[in-house]
TORKEGU-645272 format. One record per residue (C-alpha): x, y negated, z; residue in three letters; residue number from 0. Coordinates in steps of 0.2 Angstrom, whole numbers, plus 5000, padded with zeros to 4 digits. Example, Ala and Ser with C-alpha at 12.3 -4.5 7.8 and 13.67 -1.06 7.14 Angstrom:
2
site px=5062, py=5022, pz=5039, rest=ALA, nr=0
site px=5068, py=5005, pz=5036, rest=SER, nr=1
This chain:
317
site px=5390, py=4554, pz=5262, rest=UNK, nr=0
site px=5408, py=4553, pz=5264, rest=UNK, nr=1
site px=5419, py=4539, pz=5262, rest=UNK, nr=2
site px=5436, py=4538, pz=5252, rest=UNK, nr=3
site px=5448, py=4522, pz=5256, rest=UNK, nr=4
site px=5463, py=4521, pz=5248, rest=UNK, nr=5
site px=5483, py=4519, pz=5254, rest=UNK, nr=6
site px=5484, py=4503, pz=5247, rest=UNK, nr=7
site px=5477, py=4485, pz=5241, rest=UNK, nr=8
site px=5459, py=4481, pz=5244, rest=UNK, nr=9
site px=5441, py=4490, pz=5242, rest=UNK, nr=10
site px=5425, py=4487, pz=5244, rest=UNK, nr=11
site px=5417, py=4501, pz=5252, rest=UNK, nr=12
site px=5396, py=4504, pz=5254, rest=UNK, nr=13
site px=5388, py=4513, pz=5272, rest=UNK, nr=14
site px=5372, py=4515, pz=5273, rest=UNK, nr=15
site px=5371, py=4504, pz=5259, rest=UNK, nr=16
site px=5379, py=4490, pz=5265, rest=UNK, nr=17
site px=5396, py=4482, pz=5258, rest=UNK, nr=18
site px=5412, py=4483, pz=5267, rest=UNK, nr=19
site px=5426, py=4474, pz=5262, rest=UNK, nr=20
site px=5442, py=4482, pz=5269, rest=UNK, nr=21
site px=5457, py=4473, pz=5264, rest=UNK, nr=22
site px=5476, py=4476, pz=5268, rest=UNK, nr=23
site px=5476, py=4494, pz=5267, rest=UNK, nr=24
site px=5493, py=4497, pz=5263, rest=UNK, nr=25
site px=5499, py=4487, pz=5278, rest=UNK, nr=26
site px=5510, py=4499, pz=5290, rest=UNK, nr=27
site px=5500, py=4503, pz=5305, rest=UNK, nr=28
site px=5516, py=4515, pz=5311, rest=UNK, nr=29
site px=5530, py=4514, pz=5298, rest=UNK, nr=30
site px=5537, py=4527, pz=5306, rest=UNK, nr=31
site px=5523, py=4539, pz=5304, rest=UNK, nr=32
site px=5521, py=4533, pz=5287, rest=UNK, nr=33
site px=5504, py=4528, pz=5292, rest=UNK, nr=34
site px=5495, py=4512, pz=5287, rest=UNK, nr=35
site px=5480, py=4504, pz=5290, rest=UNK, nr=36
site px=5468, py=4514, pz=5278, rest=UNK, nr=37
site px=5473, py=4529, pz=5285, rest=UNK, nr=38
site px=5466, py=4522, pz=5302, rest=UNK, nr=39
site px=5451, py=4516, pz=5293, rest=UNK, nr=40
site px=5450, py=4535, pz=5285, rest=UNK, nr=41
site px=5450, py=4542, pz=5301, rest=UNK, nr=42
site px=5438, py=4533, pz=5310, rest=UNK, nr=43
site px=5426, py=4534, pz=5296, rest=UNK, nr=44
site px=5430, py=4555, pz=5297, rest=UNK, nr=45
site px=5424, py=4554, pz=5317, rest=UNK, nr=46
site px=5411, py=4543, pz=5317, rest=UNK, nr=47
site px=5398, py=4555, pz=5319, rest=UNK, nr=48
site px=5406, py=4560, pz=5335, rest=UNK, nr=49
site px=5412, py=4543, pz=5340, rest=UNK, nr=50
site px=5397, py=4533, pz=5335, rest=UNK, nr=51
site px=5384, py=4541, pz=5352, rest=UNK, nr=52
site px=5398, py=4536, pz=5364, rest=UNK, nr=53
site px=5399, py=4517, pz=5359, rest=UNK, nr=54
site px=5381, py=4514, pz=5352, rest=UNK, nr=55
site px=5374, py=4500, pz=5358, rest=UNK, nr=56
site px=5387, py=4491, pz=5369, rest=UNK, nr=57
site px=5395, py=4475, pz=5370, rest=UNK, nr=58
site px=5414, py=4477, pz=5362, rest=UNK, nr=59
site px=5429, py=4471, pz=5366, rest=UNK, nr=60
site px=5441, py=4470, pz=5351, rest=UNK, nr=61
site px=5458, py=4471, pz=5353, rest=UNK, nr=62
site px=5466, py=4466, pz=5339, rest=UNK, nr=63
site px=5486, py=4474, pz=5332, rest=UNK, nr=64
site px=5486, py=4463, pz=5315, rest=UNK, nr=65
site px=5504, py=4469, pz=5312, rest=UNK, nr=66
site px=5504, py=4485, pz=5317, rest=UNK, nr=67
site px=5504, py=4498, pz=5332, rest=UNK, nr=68
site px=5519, py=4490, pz=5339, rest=UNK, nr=69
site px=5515, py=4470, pz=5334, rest=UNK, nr=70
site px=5509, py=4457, pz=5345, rest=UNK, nr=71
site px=5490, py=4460, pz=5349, rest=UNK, nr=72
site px=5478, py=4448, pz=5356, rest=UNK, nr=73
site px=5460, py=4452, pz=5363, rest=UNK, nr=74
site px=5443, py=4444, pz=5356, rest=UNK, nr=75
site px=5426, py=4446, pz=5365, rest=UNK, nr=76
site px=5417, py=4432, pz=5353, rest=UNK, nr=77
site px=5408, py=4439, pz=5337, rest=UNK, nr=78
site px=5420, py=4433, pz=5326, rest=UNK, nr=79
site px=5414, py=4420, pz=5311, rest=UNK, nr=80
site px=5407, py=4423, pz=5297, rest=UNK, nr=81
site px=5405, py=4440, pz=5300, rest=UNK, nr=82
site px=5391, py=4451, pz=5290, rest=UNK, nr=83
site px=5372, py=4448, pz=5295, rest=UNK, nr=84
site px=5370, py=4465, pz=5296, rest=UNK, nr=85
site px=5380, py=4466, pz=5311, rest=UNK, nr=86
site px=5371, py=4468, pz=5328, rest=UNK, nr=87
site px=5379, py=4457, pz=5343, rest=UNK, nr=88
site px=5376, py=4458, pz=5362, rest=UNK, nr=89
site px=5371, py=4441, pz=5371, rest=UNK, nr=90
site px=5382, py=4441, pz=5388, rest=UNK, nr=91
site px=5380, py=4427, pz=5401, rest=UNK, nr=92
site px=5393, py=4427, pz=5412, rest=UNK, nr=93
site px=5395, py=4420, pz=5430, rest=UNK, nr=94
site px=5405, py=4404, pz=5425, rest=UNK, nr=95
site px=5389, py=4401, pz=5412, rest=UNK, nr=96
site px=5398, py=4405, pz=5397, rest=UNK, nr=97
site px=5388, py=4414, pz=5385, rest=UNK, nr=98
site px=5398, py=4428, pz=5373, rest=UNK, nr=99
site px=5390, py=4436, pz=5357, rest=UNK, nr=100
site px=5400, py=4452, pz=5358, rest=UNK, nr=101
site px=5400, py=4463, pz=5341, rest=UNK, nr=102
site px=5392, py=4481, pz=5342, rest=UNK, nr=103
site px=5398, py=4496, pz=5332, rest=UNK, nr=104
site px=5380, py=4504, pz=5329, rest=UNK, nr=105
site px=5385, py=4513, pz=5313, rest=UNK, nr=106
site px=5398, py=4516, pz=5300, rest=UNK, nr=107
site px=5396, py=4500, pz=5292, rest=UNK, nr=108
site px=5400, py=4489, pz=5308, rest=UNK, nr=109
site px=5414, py=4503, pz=5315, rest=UNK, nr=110
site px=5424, py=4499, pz=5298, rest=UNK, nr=111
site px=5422, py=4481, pz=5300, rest=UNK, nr=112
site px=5426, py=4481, pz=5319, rest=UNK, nr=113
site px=5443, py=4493, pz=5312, rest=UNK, nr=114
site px=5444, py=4483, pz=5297, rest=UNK, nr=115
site px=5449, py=4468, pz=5309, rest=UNK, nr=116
site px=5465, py=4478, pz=5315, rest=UNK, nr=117
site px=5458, py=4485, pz=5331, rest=UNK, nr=118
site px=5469, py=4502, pz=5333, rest=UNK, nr=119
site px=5457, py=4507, pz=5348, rest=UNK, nr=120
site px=5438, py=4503, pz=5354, rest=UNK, nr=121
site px=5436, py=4495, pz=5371, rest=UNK, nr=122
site px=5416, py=4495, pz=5374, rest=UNK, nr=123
site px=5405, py=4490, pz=5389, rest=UNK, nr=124
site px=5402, py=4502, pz=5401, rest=UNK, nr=125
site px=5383, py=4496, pz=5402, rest=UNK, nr=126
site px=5370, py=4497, pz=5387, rest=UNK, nr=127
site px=5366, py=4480, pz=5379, rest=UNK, nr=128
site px=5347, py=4481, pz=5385, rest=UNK, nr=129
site px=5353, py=4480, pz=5404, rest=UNK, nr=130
site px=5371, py=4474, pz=5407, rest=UNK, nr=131
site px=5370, py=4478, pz=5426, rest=UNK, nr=132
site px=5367, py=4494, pz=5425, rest=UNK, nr=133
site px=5379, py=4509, pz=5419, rest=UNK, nr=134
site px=5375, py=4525, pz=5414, rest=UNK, nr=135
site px=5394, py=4532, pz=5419, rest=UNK, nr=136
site px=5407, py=4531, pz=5430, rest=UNK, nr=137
site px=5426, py=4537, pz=5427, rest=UNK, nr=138
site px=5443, py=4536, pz=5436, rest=UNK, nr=139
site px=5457, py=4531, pz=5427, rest=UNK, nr=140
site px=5471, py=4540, pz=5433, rest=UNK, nr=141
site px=5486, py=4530, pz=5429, rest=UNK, nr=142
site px=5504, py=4540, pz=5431, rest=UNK, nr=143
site px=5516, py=4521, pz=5434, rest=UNK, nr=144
site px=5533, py=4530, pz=5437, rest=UNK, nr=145
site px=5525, py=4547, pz=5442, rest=UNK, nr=146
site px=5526, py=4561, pz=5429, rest=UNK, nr=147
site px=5511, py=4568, pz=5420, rest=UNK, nr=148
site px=5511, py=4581, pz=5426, rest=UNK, nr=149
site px=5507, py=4571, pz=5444, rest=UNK, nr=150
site px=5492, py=4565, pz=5434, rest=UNK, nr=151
site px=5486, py=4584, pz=5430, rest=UNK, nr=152
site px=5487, py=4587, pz=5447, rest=UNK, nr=153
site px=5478, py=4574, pz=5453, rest=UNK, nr=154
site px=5465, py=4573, pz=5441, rest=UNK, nr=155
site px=5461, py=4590, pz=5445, rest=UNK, nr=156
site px=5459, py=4586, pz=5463, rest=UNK, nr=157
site px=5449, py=4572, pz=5460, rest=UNK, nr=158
site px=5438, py=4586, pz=5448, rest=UNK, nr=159
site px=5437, py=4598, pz=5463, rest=UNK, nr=160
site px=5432, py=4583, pz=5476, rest=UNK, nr=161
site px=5416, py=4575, pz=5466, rest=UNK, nr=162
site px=5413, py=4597, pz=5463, rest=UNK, nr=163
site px=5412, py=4595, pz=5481, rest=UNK, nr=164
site px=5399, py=4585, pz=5482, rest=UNK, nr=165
site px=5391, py=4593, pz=5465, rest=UNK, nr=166
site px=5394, py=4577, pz=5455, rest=UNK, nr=167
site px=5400, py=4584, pz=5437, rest=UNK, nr=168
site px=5415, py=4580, pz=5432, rest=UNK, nr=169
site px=5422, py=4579, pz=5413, rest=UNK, nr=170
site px=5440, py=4574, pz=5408, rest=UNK, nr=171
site px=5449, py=4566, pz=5392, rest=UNK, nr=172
site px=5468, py=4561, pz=5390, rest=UNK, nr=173
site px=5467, py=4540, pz=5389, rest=UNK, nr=174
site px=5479, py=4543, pz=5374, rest=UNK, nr=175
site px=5492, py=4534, pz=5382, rest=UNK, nr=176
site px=5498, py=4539, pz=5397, rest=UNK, nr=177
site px=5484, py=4545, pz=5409, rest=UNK, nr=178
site px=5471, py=4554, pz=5413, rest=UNK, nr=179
site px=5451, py=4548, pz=5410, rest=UNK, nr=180
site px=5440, py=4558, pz=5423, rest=UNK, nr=181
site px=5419, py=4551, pz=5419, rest=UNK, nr=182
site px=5403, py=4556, pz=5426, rest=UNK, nr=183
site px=5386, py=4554, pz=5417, rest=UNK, nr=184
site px=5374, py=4545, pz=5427, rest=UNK, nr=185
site px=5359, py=4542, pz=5427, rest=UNK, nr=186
site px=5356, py=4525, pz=5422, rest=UNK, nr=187
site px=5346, py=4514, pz=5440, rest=UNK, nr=188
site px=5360, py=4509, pz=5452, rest=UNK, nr=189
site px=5369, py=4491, pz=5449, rest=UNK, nr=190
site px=5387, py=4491, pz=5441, rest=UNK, nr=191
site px=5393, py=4482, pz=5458, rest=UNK, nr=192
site px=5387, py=4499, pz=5469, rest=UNK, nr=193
site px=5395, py=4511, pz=5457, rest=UNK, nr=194
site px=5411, py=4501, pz=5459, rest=UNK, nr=195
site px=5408, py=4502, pz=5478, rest=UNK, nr=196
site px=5405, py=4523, pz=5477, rest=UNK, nr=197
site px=5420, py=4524, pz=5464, rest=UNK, nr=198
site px=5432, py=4514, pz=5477, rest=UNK, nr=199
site px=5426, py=4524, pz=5492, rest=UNK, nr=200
site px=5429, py=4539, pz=5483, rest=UNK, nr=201
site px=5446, py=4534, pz=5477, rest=UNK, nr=202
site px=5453, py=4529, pz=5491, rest=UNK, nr=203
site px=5446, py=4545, pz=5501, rest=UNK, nr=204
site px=5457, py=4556, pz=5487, rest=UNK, nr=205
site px=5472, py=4544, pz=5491, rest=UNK, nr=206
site px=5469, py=4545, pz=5510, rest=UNK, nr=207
site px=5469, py=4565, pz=5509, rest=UNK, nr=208
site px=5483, py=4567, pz=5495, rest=UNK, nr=209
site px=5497, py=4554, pz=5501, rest=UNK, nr=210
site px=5511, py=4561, pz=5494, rest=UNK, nr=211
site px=5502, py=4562, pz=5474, rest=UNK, nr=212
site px=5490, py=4548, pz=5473, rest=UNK, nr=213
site px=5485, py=4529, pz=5478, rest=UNK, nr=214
site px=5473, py=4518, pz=5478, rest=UNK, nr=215
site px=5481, py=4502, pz=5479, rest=UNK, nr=216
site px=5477, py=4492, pz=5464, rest=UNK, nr=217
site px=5491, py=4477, pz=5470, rest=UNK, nr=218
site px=5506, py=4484, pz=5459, rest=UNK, nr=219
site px=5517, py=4476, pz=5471, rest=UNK, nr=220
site px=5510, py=4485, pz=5485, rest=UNK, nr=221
site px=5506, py=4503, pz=5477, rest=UNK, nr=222
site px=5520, py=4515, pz=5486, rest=UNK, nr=223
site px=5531, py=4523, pz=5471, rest=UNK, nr=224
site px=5529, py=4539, pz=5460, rest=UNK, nr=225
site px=5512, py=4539, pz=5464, rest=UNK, nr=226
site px=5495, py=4541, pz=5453, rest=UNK, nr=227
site px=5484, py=4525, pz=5454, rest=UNK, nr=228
site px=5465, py=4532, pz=5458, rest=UNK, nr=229
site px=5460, py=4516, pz=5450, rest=UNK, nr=230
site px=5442, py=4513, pz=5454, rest=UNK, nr=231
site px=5443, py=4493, pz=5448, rest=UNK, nr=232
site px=5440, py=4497, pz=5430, rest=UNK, nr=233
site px=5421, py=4501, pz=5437, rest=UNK, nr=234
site px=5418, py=4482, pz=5439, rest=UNK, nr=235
site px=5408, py=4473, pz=5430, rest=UNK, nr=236
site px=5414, py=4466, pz=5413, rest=UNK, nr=237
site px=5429, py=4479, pz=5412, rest=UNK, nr=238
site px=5433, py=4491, pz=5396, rest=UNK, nr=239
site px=5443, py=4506, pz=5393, rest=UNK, nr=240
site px=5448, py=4513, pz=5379, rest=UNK, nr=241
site px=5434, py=4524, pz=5369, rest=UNK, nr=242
site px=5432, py=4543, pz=5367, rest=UNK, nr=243
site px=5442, py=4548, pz=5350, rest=UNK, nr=244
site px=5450, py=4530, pz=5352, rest=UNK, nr=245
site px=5466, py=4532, pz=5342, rest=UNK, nr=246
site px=5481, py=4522, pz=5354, rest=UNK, nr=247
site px=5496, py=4510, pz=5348, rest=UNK, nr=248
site px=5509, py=4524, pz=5355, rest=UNK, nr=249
site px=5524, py=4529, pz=5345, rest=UNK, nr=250
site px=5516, py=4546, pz=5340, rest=UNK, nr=251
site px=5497, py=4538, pz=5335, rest=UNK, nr=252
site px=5489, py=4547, pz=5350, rest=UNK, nr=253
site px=5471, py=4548, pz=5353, rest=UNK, nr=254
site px=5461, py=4548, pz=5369, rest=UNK, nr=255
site px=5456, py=4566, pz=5366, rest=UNK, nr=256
site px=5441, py=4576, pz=5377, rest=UNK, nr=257
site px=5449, py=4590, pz=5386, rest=UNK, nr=258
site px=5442, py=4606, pz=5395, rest=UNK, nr=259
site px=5448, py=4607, pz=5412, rest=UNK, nr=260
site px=5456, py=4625, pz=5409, rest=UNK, nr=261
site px=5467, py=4613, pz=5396, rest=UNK, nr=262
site px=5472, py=4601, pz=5410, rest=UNK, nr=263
site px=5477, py=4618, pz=5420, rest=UNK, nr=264
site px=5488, py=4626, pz=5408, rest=UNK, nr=265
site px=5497, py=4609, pz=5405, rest=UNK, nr=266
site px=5491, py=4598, pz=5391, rest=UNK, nr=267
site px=5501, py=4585, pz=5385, rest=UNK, nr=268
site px=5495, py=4565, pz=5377, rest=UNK, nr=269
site px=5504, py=4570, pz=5364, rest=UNK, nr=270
site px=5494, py=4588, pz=5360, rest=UNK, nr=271
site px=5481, py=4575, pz=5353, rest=UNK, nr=272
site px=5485, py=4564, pz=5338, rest=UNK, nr=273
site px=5477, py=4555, pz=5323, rest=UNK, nr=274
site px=5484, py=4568, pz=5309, rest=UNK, nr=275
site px=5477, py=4584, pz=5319, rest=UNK, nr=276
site px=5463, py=4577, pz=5330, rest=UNK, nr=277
site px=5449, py=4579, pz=5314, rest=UNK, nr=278
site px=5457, py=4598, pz=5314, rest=UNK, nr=279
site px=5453, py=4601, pz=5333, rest=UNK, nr=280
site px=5435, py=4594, pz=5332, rest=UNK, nr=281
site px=5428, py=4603, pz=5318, rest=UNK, nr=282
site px=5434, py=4617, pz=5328, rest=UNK, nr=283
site px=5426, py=4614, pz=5346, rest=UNK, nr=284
site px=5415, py=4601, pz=5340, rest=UNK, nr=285
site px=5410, py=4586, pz=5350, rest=UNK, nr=286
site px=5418, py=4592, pz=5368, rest=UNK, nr=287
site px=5410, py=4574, pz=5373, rest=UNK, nr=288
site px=5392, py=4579, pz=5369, rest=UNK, nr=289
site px=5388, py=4578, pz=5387, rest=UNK, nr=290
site px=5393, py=4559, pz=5391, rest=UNK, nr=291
site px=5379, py=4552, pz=5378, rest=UNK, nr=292
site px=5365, py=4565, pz=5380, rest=UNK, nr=293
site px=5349, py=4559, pz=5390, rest=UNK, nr=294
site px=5346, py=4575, pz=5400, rest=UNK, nr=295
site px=5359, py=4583, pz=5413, rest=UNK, nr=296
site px=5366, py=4568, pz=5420, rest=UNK, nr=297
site px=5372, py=4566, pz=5439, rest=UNK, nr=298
site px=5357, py=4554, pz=5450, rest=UNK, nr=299
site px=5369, py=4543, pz=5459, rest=UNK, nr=300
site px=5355, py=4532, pz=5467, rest=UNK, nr=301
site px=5351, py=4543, pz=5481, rest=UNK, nr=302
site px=5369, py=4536, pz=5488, rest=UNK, nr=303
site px=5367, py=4521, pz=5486, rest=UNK, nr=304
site px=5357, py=4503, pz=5489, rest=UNK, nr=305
site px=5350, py=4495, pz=5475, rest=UNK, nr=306
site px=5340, py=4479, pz=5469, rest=UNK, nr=307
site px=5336, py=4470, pz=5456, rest=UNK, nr=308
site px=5344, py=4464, pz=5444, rest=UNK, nr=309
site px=5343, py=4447, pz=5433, rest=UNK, nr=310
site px=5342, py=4450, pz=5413, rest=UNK, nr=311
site px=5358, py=4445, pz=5407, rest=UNK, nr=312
site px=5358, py=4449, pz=5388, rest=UNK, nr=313
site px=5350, py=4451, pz=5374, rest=UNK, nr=314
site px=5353, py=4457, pz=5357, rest=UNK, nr=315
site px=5354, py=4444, pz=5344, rest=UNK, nr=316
């Protein structure tokens, strides 16, 4: 069933049967677009079918832009309160012993309250809820600093060709603001700590082999100029980057958009990808993403790497 939200004023909206209260909706999200915050609401509730798999059952970070794409924003990891008791949470211990109820977006009901809050774009946890230690991807996010895109095309396409090399699959999306997201589905067994390890290795091989295009020094101070950061880091343990279909606080309401590798070829732009024609291009090639949530076709990383056990670190409450 589809879901109408108004331009303006406040509404009370039912998913799956359960109330939402969206409020604010004529607030301008980007004044200059003339878009405001139900049109953001309208559009994640258009793409939740094909968002929804990709950030299902995982902690989420929300990162909040209460006045708009170009306000002040803040982050928030805690389950807000009160907050619906319909609302699924993830339990996370972490090492200093604090414990964080982190909010899940599980369905269309909890993505417009999550949106609701003035999250432009979804950060989630790399890990499922039921085992926080354990991913079922890896990525590279290629990150252009002063280098053009164009640099970051280039690179992301070597980094494609060199995981092909050692017949890893490789599956690109623009970050929908200034790089290049390169993932790989795995299969969910080894620890977050030795996919960080593989995803460094790796990273600093592509920066070791292409000087001249790419780095791998996370240290911004150190990271030679007009080069694209390889940047294993956001593999560790607790890190987010923006979601699949993720619309972005850019000037033009960008989205972080799946792209064929043929696209990244011929020169696609972050810009090609935006909130007013991003439902257009899905219902034409569908969920390009597909891949990234299904069970079967998934690289086995463990064969390369040491594991062990790990210790239970969440629950869902």
């Amino acid at each position: 069933m589809s879901i109408s939200i108004p331009r303006s004023g406040n509404v009370t909206v039912r998913a799956a049967q359960r109330p939402v209260p969206l409020t604010n909706l004529g607030k301008p999200f980007w004044p200059a677009l003339n878009i405001v915050k139900g049109d953001l609401l309208q559009y994640y509730t258009d793409v939740a079918a094909m968002l929804l798999p990709h950030i299902k059952d995982r902690a989420m970070v929300m990162k909040r832009y209460p006045h708009g794409a170009a306000g002040e924003f803040f982050f928030m990891k805690r389950t807000p309160s009160p907050h619906p008791e319909w609302l699924q949470t993830c339990r996370i211990e972490h090492g200093s012993g604090n414990v964080i109820d982190f909010p899940m977006i599980n369905d269309v009901a909890a993505l417009l309250w999550v949106v609701n809050l003035g999250c432009i774009d979804l950060n989630q946890w790399y890990a499922r809820c039921d085992d926080i230690d354990r991913p079922d991807y890896l990525h590279f996010d290629l990150d252009p600093g002063n280098a053009p895109f164009s640099a970051v095309r280039e690179v992301a396409l070597i980094v494609r060709d060199g995981l092909q090399a050692l017949e890893i699959p490789a599956h690109a999306k623009t970050s929908g603001s200034k790089g290049i997201h390169v993932y790989v589905p795995i299969v969910r067994g080894p620890l977050q700590k030795h996919v960080w390890t593989f995803a460094k290795a790796f990273a600093q091989t592509v920066a070791r082999n292409y000087p001249e295009l790419a780095t791998a020094e996370y240290k911004k101070e150190k990271r030679p100029a007009g080069r694209v950061l390889v940047d294993y880091n956001q593999n560790r343990w607790g890190s987010t980057l923006a979601s699949v279909y993720s619309v972005r606080p850019t000037a033009s309401a960008s989205v972080s958009a799946p792209v064929r590798w043929e696209e990244v070829e011929t020169g696609c732009e972050i810009d090609d990808f935006r909130i007013d024609n991003m439902r257009e291009r899905i219902a034409s090639v569908g969920d390009m993403w597909a891949v990234m949530a299904a069970k079967t076709g998934r690289f086995n990383l463990a064969p390369l790497l040491g594991e062990e056990a790990p210790k239970r670190r969440s629950r869902r409450a």
